[in-house]
C-alpha angles and dihedrals in degrees: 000000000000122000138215146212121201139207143122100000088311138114131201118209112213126202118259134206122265107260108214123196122211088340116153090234135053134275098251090052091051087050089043090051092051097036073060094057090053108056086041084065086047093061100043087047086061086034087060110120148092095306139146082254105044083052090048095061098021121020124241110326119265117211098282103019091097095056094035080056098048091045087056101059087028083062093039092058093038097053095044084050101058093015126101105224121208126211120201109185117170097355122143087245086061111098111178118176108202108279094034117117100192130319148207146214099225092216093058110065132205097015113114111190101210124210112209087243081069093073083051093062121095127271107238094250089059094069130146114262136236088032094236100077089063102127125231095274095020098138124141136227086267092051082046085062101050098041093051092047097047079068110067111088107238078057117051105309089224119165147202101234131071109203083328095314103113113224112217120144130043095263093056093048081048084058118041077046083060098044092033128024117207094009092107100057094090086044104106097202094056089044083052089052111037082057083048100053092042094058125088109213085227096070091066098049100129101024 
């Protein structure tokens, strides 16, 4: 439930806890793993600028493609942050083909319909180092997170499909950064794992 707090004509709107249906874990690990996402956005949103890395996922930045960048993060932590996530995990709503670690319909926030590989993935401070021996699709429960909620339309309405080629992996968002600049950043996967790559695992030591 959302709370409240009341006083000359305002109203302040605290965060509240994830709500997971039929998950194999428990509520507080679900929100843990999402307070984690957002502070991963947090940190790429800082992190936004003409960088190696911001060329690796995206090209070389156009006029507006630094701030659009930064809007979107800056949308995926607040949201976490006032939003009440819902988990469905198992429910007869849940459809996973093989390979899918959880979904949206991007009409729907804050719903995250979870597929039982999700809770195989990798928390974010296990992480490979050095960074360089991340494989291609390496991403963690935390990157999920981001990259599923970057989806829904009053965040960010990113999507999964450049012109009908889906982008999935870091060496197609590389690509299609190379052949088209800017093109990625609605890419949901390139905007998972640019806040991945930005991250050190150590900055979320405690969380």
């Amino acid at each position: 439930m959302r709370k409240f707090l009341t006083g000359f004509g305002f109203f302040v709107l605290l965060p509240v806890s994830a709500v997971a249906q039929n998950c194999p874990v428990e509520d507080d690990d679900l929100h843990d793993i999402a307070d984690r996402a957002r502070v991963m956005a947090s940190i790429a949103e800082a992190a936004v600028e003409d960088s190696v890395i911001y060329r690796r996922y995206f090209g070389p930045p156009g006029d507006q493609d630094l701030a659009q960048l930064s809007s979107t993060y800056a949308a995926i932590s607040s949201h976490l942050l006032i939003g009440i996530v819902n988990y469905e995990c198992n429910s007869p709503a849940t459809s996973c083909d093989q390979g899918d670690f959880a979904y949206v319909f991007n009409d729907e926030p804050y719903t995250l319909y979870i597929c039982p590989d999700f809770f195989s993935l990798p928390q974010h401070t296990d992480i490979p180092v050095p960074p360089a021996t991340i494989d291609d699709r390496w991403g963690g429960q935390e990157g999920t997170i981001i990259h599923e909620m970057s989806h829904f339309e009053n965040v960010a309405s990113t999507v999964d499909k450049h012109k009908g080629r889906k982008i999935y992996g870091r060496s197609e968002c590389e690509q299609l950064a190379e052949d088209v600049p800017g093109s990625t950043l609605k890419i949901a996967d390139c905007v998972q794992y640019f806040a991945e790559d930005v991250t050190a695992p150590i900055l979320l030591d405690g969380l």
